[in-house]
PDB file of N, CA, C and O in Angstrom:
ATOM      1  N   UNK A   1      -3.563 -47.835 236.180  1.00  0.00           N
ATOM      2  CA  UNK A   1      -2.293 -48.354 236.611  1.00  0.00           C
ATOM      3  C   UNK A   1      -2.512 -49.522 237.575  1.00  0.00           C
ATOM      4  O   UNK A   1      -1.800 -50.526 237.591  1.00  0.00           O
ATOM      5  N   UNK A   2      -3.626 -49.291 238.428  1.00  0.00           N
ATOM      6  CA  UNK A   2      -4.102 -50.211 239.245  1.00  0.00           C
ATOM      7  C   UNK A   2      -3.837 -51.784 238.712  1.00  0.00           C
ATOM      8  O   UNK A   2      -2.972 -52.646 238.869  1.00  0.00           O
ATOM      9  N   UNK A   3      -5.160 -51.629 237.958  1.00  0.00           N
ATOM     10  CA  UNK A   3      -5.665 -52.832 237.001  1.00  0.00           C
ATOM     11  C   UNK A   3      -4.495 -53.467 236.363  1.00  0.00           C
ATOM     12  O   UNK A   3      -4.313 -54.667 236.565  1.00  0.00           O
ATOM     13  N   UNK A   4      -3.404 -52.573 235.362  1.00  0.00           N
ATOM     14  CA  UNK A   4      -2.392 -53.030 235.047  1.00  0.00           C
ATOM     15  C   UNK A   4      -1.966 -53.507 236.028  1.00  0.00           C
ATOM     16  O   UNK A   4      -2.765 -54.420 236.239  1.00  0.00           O
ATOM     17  N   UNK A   5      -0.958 -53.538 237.105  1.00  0.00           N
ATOM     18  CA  UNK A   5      -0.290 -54.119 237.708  1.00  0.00           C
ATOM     19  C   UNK A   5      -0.866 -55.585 238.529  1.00  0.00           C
ATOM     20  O   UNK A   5      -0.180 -56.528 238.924  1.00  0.00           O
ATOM     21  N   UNK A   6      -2.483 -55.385 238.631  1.00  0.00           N
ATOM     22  CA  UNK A   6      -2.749 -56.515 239.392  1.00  0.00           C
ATOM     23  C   UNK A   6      -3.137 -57.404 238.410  1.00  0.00           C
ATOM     24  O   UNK A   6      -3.423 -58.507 238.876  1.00  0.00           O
ATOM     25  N   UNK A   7      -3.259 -57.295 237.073  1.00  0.00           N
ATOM     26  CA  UNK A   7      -3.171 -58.433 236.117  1.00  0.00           C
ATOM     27  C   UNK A   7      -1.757 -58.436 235.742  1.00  0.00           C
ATOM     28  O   UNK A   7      -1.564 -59.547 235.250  1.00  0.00           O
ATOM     29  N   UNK A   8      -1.175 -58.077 235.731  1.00  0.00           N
ATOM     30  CA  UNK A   8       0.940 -58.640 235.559  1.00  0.00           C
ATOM     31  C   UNK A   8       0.590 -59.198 236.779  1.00  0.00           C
ATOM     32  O   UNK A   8       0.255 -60.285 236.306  1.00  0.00           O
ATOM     33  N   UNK A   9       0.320 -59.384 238.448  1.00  0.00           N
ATOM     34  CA  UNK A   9       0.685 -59.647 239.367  1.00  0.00           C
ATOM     35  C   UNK A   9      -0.180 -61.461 238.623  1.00  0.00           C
ATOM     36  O   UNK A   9       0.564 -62.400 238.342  1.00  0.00           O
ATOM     37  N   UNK A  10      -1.322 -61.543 238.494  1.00  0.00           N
ATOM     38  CA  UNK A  10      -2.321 -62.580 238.255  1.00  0.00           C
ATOM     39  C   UNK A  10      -1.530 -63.265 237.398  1.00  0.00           C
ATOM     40  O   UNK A  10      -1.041 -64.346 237.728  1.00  0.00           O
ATOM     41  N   UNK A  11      -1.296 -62.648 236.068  1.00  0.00           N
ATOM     42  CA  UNK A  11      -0.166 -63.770 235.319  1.00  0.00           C
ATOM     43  C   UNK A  11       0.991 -64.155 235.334  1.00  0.00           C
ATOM     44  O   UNK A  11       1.399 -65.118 234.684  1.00  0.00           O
ATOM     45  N   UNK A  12       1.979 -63.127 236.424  1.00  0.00           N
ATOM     46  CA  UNK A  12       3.126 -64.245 236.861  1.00  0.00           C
ATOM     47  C   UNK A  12       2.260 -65.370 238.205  1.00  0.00           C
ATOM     48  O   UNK A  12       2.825 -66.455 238.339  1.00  0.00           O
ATOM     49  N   UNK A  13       1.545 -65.241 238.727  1.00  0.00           N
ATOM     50  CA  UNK A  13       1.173 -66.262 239.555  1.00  0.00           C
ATOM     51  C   UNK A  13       1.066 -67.104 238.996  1.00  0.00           C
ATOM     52  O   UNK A  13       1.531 -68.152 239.443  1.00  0.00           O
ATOM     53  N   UNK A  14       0.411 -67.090 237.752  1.00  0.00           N
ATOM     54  CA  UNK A  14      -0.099 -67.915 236.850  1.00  0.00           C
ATOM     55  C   UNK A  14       1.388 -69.043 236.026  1.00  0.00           C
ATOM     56  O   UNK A  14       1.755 -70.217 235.979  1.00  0.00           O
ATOM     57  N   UNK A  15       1.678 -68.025 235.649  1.00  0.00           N
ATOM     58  CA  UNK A  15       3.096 -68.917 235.323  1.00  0.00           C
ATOM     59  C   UNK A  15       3.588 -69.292 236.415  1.00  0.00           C
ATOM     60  O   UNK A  15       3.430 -70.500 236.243  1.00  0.00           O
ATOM     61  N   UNK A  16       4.203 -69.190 237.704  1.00  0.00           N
ATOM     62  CA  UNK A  16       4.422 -69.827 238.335  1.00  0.00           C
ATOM     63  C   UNK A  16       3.767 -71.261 239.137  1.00  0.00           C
ATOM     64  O   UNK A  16       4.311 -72.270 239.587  1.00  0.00           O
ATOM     65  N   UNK A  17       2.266 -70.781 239.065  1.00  0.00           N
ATOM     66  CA  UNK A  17       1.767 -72.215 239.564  1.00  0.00           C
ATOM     67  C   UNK A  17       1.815 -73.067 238.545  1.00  0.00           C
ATOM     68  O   UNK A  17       2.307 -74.110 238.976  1.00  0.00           O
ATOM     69  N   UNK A  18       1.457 -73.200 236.973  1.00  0.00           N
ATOM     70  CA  UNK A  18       2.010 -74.051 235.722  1.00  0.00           C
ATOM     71  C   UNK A  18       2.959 -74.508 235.708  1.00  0.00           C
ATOM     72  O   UNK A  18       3.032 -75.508 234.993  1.00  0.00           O
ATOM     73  N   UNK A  19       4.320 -74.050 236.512  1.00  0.00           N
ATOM     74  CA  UNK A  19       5.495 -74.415 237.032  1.00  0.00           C
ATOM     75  C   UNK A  19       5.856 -75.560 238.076  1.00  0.00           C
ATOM     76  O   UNK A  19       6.791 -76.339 238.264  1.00  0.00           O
ATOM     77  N   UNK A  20       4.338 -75.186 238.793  1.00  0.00           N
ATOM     78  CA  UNK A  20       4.261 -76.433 240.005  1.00  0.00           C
ATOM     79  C   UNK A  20       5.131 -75.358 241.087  1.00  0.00           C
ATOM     80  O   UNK A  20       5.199 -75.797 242.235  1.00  0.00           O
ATOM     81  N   UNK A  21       5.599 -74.412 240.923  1.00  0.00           N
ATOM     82  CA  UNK A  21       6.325 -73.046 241.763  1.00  0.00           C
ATOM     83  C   UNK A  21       5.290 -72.435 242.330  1.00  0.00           C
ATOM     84  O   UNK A  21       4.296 -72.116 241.676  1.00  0.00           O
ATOM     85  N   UNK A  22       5.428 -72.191 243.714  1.00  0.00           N
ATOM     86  CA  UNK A  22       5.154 -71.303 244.518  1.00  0.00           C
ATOM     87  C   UNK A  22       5.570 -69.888 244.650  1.00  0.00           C
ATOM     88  O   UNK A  22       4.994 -69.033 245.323  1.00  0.00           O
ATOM     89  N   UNK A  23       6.975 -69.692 243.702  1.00  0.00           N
ATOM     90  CA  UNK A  23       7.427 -68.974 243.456  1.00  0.00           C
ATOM     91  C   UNK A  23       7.817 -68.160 242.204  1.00  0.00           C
ATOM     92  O   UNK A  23       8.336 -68.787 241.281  1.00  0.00           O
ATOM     93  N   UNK A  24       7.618 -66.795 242.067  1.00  0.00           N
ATOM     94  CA  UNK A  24       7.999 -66.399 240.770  1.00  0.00           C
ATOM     95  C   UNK A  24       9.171 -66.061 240.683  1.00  0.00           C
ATOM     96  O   UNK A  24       9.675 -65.342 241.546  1.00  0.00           O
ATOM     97  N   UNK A  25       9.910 -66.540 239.542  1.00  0.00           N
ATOM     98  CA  UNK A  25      11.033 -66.420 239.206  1.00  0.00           C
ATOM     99  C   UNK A  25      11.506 -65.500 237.744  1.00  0.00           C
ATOM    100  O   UNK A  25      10.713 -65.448 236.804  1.00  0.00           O
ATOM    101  N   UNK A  26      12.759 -64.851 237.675  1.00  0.00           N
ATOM    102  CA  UNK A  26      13.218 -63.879 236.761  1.00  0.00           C
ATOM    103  C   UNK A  26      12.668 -64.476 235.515  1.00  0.00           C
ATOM    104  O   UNK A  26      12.119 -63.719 234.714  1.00  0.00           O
ATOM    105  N   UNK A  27      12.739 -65.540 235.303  1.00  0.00           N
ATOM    106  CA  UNK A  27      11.941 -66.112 233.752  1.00  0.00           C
ATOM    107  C   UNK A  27      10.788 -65.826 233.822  1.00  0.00           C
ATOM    108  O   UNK A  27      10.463 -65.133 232.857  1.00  0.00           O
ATOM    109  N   UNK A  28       9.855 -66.053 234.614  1.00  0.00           N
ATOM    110  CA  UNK A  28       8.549 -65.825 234.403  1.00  0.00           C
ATOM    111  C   UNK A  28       8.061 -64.267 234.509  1.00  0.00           C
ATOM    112  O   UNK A  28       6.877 -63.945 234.410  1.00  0.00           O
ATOM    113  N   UNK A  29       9.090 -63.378 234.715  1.00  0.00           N
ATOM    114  CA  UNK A  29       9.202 -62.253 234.404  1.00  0.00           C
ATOM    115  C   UNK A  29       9.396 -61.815 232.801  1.00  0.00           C
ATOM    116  O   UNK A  29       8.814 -61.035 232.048  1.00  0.00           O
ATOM    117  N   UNK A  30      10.582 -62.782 232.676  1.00  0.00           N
ATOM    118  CA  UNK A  30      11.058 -62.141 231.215  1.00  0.00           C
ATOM    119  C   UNK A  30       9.895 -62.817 230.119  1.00  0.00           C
ATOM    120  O   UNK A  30       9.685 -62.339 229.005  1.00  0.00           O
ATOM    121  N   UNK A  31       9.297 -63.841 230.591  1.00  0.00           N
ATOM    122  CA  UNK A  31       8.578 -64.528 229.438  1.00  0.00           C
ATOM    123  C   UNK A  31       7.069 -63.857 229.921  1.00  0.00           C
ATOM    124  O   UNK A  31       6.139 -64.509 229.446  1.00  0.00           O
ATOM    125  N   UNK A  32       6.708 -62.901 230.612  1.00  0.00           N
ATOM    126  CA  UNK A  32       5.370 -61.984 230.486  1.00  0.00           C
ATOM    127  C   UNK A  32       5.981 -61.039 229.713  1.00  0.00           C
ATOM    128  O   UNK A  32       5.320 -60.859 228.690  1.00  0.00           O
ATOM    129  N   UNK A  33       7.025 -60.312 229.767  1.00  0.00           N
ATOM    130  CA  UNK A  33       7.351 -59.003 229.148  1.00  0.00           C
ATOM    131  C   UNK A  33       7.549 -59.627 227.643  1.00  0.00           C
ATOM    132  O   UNK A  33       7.051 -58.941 226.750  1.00  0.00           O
ATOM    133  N   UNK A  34       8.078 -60.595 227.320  1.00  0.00           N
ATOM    134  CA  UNK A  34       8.491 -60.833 225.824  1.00  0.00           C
ATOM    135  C   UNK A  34       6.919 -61.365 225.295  1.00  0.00           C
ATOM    136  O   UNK A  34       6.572 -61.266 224.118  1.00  0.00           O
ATOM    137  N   UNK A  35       6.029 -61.953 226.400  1.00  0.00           N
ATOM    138  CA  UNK A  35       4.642 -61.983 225.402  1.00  0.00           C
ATOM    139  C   UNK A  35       3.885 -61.380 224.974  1.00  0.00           C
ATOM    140  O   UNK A  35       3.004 -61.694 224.173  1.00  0.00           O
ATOM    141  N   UNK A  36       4.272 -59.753 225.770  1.00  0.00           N
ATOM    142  CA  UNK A  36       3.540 -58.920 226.127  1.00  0.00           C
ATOM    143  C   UNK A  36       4.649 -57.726 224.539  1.00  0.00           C
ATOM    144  O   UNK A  36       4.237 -56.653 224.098  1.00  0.00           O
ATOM    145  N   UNK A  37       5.419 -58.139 224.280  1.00  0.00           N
ATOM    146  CA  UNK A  37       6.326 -57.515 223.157  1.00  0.00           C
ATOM    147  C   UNK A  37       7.228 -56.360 223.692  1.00  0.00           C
ATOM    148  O   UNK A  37       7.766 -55.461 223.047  1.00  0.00           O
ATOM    149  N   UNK A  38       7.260 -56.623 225.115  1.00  0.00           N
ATOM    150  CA  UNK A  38       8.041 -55.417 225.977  1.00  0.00           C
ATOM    151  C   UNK A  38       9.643 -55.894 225.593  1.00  0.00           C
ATOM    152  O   UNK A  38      10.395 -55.030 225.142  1.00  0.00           O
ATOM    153  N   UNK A  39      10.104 -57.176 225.768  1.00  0.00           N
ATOM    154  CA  UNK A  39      11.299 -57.713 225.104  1.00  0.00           C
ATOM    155  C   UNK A  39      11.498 -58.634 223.739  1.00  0.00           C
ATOM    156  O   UNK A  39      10.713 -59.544 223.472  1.00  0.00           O
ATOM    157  N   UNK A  40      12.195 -58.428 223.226  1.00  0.00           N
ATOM    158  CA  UNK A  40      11.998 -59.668 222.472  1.00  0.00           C
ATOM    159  C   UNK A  40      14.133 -59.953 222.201  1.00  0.00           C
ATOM    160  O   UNK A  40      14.798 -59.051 222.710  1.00  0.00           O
ATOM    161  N   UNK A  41      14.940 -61.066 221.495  1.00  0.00           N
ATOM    162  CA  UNK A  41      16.082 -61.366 221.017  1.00  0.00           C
ATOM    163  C   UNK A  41      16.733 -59.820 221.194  1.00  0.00           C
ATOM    164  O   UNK A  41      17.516 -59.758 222.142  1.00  0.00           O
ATOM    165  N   UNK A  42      16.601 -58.919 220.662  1.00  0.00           N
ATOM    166  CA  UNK A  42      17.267 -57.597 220.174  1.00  0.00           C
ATOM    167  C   UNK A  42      17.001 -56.540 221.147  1.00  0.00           C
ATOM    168  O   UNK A  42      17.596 -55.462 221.114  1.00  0.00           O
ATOM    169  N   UNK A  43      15.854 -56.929 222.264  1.00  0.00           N
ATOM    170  CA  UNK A  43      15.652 -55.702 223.709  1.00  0.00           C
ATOM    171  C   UNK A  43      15.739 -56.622 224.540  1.00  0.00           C
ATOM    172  O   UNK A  43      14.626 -57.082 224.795  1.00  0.00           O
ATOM    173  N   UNK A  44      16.664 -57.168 225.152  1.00  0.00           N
ATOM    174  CA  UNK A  44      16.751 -58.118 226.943  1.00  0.00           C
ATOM    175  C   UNK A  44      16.161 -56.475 227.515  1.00  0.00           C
ATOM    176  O   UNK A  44      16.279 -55.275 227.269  1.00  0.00           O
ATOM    177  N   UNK A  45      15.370 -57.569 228.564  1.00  0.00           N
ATOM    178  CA  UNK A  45      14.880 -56.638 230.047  1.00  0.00           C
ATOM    179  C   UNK A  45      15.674 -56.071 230.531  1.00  0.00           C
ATOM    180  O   UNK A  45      15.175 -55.357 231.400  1.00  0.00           O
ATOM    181  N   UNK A  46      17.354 -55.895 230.432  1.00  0.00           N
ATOM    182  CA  UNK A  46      18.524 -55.096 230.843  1.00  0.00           C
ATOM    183  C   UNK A  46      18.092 -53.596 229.940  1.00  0.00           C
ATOM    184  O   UNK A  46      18.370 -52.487 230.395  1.00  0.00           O
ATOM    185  N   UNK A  47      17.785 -53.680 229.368  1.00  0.00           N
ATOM    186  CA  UNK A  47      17.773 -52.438 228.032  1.00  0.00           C
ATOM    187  C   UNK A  47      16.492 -51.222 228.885  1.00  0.00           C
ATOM    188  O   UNK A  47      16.404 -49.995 228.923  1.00  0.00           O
ATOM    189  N   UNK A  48      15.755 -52.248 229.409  1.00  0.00           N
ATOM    190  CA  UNK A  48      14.437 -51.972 229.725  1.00  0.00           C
ATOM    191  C   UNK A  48      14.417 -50.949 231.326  1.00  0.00           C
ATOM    192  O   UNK A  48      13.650 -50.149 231.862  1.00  0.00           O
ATOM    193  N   UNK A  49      15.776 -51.583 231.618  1.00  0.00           N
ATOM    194  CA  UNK A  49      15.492 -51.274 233.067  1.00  0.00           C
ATOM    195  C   UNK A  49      16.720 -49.989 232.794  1.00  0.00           C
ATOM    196  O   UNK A  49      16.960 -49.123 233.635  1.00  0.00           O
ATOM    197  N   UNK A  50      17.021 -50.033 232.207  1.00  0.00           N
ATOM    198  CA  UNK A  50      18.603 -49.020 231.926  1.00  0.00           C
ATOM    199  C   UNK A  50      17.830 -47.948 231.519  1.00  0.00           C
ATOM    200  O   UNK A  50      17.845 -46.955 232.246  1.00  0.00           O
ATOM    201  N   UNK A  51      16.957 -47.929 230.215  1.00  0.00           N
ATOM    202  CA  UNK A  51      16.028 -46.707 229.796  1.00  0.00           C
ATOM    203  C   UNK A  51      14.704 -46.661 230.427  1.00  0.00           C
ATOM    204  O   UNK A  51      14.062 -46.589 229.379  1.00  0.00           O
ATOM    205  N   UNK A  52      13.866 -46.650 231.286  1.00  0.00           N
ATOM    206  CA  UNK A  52      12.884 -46.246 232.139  1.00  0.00           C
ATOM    207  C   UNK A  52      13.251 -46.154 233.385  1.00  0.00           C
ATOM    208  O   UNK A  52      12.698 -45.238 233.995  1.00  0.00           O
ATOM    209  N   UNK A  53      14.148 -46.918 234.096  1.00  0.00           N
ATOM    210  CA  UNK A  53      14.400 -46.321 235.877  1.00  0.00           C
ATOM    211  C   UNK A  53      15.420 -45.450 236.299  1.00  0.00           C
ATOM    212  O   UNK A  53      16.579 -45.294 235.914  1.00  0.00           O
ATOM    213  N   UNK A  54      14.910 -45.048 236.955  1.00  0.00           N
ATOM    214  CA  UNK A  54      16.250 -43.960 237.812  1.00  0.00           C
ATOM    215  C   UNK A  54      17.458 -44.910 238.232  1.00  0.00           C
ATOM    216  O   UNK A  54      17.300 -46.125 238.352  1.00  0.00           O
ATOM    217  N   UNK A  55      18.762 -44.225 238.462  1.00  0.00           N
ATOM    218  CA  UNK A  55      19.380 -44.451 238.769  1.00  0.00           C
ATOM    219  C   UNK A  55      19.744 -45.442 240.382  1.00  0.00           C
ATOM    220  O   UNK A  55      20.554 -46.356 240.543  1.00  0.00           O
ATOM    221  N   UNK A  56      19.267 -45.127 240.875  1.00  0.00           N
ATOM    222  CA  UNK A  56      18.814 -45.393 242.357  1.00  0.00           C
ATOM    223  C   UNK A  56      18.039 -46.525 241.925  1.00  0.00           C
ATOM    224  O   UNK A  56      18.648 -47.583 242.089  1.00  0.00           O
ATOM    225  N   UNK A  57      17.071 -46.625 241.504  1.00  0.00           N
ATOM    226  CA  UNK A  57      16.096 -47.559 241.406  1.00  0.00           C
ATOM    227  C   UNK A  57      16.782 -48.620 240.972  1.00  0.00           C
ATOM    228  O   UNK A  57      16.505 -49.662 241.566  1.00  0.00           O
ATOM    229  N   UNK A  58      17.865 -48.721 239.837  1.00  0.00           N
ATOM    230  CA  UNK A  58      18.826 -49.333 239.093  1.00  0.00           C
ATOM    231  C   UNK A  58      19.719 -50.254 240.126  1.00  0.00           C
ATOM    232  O   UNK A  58      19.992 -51.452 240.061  1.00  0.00           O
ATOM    233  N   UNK A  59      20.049 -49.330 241.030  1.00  0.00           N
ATOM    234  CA  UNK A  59      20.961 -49.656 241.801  1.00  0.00           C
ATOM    235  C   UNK A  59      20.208 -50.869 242.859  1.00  0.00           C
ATOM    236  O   UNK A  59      20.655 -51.984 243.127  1.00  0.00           O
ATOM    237  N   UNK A  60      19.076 -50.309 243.285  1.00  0.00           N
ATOM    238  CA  UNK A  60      18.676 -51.519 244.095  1.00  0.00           C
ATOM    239  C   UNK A  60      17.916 -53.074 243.156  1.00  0.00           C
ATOM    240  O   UNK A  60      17.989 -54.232 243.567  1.00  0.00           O
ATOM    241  N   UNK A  61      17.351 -52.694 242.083  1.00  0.00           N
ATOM    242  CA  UNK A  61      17.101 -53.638 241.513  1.00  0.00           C
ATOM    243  C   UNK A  61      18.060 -54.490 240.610  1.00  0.00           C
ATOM    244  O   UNK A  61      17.609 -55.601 240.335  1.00  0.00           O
ATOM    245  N   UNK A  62      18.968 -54.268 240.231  1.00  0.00           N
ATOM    246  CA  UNK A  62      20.206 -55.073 240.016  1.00  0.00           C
ATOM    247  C   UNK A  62      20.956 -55.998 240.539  1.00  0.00           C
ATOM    248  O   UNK A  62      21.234 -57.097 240.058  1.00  0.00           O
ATOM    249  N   UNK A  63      21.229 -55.614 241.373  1.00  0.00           N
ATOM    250  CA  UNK A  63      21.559 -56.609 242.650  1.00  0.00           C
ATOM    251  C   UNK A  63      20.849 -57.908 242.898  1.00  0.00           C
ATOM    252  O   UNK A  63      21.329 -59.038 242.807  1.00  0.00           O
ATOM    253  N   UNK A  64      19.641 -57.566 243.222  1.00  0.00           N
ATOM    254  CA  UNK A  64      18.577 -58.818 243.437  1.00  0.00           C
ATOM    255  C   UNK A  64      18.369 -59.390 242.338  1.00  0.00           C
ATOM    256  O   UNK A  64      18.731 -60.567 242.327  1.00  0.00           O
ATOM    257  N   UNK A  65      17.755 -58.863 241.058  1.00  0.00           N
ATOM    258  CA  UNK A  65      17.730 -59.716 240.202  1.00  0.00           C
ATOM    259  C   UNK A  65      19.108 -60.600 239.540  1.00  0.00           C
ATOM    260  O   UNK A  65      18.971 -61.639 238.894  1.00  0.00           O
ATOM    261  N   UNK A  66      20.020 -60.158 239.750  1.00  0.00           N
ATOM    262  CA  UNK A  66      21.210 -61.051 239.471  1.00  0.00           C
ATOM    263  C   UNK A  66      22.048 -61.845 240.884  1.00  0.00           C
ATOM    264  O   UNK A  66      23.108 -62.471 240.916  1.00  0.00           O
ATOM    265  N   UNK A  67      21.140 -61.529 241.889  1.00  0.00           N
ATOM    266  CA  UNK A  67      22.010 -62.413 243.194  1.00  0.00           C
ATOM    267  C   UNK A  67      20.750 -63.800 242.922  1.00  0.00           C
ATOM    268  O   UNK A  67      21.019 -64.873 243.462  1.00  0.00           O
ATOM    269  N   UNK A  68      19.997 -63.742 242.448  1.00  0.00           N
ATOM    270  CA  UNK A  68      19.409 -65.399 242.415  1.00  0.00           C
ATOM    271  C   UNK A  68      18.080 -65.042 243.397  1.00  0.00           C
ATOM    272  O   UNK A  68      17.289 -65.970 243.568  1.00  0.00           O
ATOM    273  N   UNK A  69      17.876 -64.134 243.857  1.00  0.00           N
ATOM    274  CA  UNK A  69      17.014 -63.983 244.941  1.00  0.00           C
ATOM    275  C   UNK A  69      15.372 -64.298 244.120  1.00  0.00           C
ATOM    276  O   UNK A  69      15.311 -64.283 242.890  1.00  0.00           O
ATOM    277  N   UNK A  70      14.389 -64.512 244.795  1.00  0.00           N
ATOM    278  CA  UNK A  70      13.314 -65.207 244.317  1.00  0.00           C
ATOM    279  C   UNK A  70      12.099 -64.759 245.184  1.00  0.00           C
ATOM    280  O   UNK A  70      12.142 -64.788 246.414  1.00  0.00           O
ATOM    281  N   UNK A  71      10.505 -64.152 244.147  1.00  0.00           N
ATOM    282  CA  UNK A  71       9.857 -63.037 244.926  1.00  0.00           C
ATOM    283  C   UNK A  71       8.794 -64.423 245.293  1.00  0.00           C
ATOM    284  O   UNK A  71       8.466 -65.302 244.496  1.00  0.00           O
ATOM    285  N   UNK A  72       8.409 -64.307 246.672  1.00  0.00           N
ATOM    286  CA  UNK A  72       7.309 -65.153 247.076  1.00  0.00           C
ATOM    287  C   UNK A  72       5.566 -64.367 246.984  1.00  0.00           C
ATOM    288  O   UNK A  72       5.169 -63.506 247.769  1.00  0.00           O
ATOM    289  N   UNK A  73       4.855 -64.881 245.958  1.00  0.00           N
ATOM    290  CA  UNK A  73       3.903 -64.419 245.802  1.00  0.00           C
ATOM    291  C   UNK A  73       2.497 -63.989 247.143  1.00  0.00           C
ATOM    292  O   UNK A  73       2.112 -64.982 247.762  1.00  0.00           O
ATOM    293  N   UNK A  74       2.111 -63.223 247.364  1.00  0.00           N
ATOM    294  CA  UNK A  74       1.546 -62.884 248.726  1.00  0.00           C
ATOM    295  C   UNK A  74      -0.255 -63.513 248.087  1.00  0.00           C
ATOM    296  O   UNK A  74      -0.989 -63.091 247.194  1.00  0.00           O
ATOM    297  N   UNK A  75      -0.377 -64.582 249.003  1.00  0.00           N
ATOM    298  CA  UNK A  75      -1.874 -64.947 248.482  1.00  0.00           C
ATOM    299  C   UNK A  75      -2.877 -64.195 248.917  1.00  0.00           C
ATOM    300  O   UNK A  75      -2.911 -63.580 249.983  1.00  0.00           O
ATOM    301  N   UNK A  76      -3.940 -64.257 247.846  1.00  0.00           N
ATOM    302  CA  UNK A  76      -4.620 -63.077 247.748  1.00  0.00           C
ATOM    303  C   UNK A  76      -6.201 -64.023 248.522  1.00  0.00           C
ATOM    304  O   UNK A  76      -6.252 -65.248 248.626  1.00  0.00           O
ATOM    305  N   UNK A  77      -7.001 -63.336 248.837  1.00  0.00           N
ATOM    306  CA  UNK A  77      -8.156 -63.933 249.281  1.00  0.00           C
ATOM    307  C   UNK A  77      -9.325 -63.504 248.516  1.00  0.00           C
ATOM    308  O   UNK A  77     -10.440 -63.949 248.790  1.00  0.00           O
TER     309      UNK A  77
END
């Protein structure tokens, strides 16, 4: 689980610096999950988050991803 998450963490960095962004943004979210075949036209990441998270979890991550808010990547050494 480790490994997973710190290579998703490596390739949104990645898309974001290709961006010339310092920042990762909800696209460069949705365009790892759709390369990755987690979304594609017929599953939006809404589908995704509705059938795997709790309710609660729902509740706080909704909000942010639709208020525009934007995650600043923590540099790694």
């Amino acid at each position: 689980m480790d490994k997973f998450f710190a290579r998703l963490a490596e390739d949104l960095e990645t898309y974001a610096a290709h961006a010339k962004r310092k920042t990762i943004e909800v696209e460069d979210v949705k365009l790892l999950l759709r390369r990755q075949g987690y979304i594609n036209d017929k599953l939006p990441v809404e589908v995704l988050i509705e059938k795997y998270l709790r309710m609660e979890q729902r509740k706080i991550l909704i909000p942010v991803a639709t208020s525009g808010n934007v995650v600043i990547p923590k540099i790694r050494k």
